[in-house]
N, C-alpha and C positions, 0 to 999 in steps of 0.2 A: 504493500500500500504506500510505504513513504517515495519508493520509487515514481508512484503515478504523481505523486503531490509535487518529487522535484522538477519532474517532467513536464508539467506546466507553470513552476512557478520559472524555469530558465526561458519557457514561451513567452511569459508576462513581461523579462525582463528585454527579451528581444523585442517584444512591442512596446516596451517607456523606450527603449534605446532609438527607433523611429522616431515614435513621439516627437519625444526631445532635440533630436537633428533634426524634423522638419519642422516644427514651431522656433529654432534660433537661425538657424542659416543652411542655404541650401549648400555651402563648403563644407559644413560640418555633417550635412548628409550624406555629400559625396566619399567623405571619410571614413565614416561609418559602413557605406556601401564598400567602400574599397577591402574594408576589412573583413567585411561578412563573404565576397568574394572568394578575398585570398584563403581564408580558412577554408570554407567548403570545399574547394578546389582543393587543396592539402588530404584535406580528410579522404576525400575521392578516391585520389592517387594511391592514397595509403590503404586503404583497401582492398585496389585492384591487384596490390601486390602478391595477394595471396595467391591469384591464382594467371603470377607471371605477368601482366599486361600491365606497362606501363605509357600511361596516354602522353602525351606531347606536356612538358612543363613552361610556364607562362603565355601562351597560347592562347586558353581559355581565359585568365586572369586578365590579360590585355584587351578582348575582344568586350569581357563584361564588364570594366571601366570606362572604356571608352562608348559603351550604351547606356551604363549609369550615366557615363556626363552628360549625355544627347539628353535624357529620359530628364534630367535635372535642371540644367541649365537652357532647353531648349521648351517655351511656353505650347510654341504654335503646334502640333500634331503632324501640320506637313514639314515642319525641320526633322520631323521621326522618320523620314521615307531612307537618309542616311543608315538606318539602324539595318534596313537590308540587302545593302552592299556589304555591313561590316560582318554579318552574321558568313555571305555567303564566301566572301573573301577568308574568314578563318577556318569554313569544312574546306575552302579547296587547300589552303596552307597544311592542314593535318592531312592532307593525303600525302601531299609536296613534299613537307618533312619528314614522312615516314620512309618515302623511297632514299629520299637525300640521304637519311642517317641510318638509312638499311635497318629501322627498326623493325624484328620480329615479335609474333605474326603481323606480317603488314597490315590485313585485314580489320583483326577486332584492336591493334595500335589506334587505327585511324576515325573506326568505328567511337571506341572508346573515348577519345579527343572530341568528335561532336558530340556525341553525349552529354560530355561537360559542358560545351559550349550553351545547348542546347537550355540544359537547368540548370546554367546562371541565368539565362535571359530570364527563363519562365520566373525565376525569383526576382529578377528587378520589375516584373509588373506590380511588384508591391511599391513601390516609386511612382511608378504608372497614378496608381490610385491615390494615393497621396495628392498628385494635383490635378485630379480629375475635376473639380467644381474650384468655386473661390475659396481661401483656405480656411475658414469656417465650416464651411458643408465640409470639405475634405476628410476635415478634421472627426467629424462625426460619422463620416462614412470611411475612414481606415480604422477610429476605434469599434465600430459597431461589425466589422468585420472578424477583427482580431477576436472579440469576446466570442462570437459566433464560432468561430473554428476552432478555438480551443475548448469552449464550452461543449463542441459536438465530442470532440474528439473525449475529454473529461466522460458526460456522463455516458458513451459507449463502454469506457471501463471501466463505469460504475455498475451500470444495467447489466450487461453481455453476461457479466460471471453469473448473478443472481437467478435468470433465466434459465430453464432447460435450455440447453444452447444446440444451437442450431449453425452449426460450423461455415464461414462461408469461403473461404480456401485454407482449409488445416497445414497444410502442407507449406504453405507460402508464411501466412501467420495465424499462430494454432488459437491464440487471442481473439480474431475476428468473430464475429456471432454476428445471425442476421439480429438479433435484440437487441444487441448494442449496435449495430448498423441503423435500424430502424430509432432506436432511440438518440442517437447523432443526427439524424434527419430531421426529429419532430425540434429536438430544440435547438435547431440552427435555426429551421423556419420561424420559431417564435418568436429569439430574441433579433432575426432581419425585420420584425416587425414595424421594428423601432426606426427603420426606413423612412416608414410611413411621416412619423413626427419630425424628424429631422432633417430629410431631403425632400417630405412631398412625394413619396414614392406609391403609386396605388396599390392597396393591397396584396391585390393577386401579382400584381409583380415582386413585391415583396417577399412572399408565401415563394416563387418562384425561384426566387435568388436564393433563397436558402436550400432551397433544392439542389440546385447548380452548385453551389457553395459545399454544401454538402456531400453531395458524392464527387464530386472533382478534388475535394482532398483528403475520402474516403482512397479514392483511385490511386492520391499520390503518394499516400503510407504504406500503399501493396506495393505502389513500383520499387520505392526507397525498400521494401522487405524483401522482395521477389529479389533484389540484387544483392542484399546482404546475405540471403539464404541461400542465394549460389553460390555467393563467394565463402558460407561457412561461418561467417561470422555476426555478432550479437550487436555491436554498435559501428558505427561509422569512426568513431575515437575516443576515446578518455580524456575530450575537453572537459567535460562534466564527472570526471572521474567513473563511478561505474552506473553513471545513468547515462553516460553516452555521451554523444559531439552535437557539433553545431546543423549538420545533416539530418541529425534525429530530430533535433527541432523544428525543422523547416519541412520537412518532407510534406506536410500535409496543407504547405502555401504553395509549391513549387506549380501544381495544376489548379488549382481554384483562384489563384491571384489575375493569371491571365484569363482564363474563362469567365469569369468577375468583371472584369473590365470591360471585355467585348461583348457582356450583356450589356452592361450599362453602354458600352457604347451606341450597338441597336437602339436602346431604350431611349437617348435623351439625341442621339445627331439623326437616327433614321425615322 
């Protein structure tokens, strides 16, 4: 049990560390993004080792700073059209370098390399959201976010155990239960409610977002597990000593940050 309590309270502290960078200065967000970056990216590597594959180092690190600064420093949405040239320039660079430096297996090298690339990006759409409206609504729409995703996440390993459980990939992660899946849904959708009050958001679209919100980083804690449970291993690292790294925290923002946004995007530009 203390393990599920540090497991969210190192969440909490990754959402004030937002917070706080983007309420004093967007330098100081970029900083904080640079650092969440280079960690995850670390931890990555470090895991792949288990089983031999090592992806391209600073590569990915490079590729997702330089889309935080665009994502930060860049208001308009068409200065973002830059973000995919820099994505497609660094899968063609992780091929490039893998032949260059005769890394073996060339194959899952190069594979490996976008991978990373891939989920840093999906993590700087929490950046995204941050200055999706004027920084007031923002503000209420990246904390009413955070509480949701962690609150789903929370009461599925509270519910799951309590329930006859009903396994929904044992194999991948033996933790999963549709009860606690089911009970991650109901009260993501409750507390999106709060939509409603602070952006103006219509119910049913609110009720909707937490759906989306919900199983997209349902999705994103089997992928972060599906890969530690190939590679063998229980956490991403021993940032958090034996509750795990900074991967383990994030895993369940990596797919609902960006699917998050390009609802709201539909919702308010189409």
């Amino acid at each position: 049990m203390r393990n599920k309590y540090i497991r969210y309270i190192a969440g909490f502290i990754l959402f004030a560390l937002i917070l706080l960078s983007f309420s004093y200065s967007k330098i100081l967000l970029l900083l904080a993004s640079c650092f969440f970056i280079i960690i995850v990216n670390i931890e990555y590597r470090s895991m792949l080792k288990n089983k031999e594959i090592y992806p391209h180092k600073i590569l990915p690190e490079v590729v997702g700073i330089l889309c935080a600064y665009i994502f930060i420093f860049h208001d308009f949405p068409k200065d973002h059209i830059y973000i995919t040239p820099i994505i497609i320039t660094g899968i063609l660079l992780s091929f490039i370098l893998t032949v260059i430096r005769n890394r073996k297996p060339y194959f899952l090298t190069s594979m490996s390399t976008i991978a990373s690339i891939l989920f840093t990006i999906c993590g700087l759409y929490i950046i995204k959201l941050t200055y999706f409206f004027d920084k007031f609504s923002s503000l209420y729409l990246i904390i009413v976010y955070f509480i949701a995703v962690l609150s789903g996440d929370f009461m599925a390993s509270i519910v799951g155990p309590k329930i006859k459980p009903t396994y929904i990939a044992p194999e991948i992660s033996p933790n999963k239960t549709l009860a606690g899946s089911l009970a991650n849904l109901t009260i993501t959708c409750i507390i999106c409610l709060f939509y409603h009050k602070f952006i103006d958001m219509p119910i049913l679209y609110c009720i909707f977002a937490g759906f989306i919100i919900s199983i997209s980083s349902q999705f994103g804690d089997l992928t972060i597990s599906t890969i530690k449970r190939d590679l063998g291993i229980k956490h991403s690292s021993n940032l958090f000593f034996e509750y795990g790294g900074l991967l383990d925290r994030m895993d369940s923002f990596l797919f609902s940050a960006p699917i998050f946004y390009y609802f709201l995007c539909f919702l308010y530009f189409f």
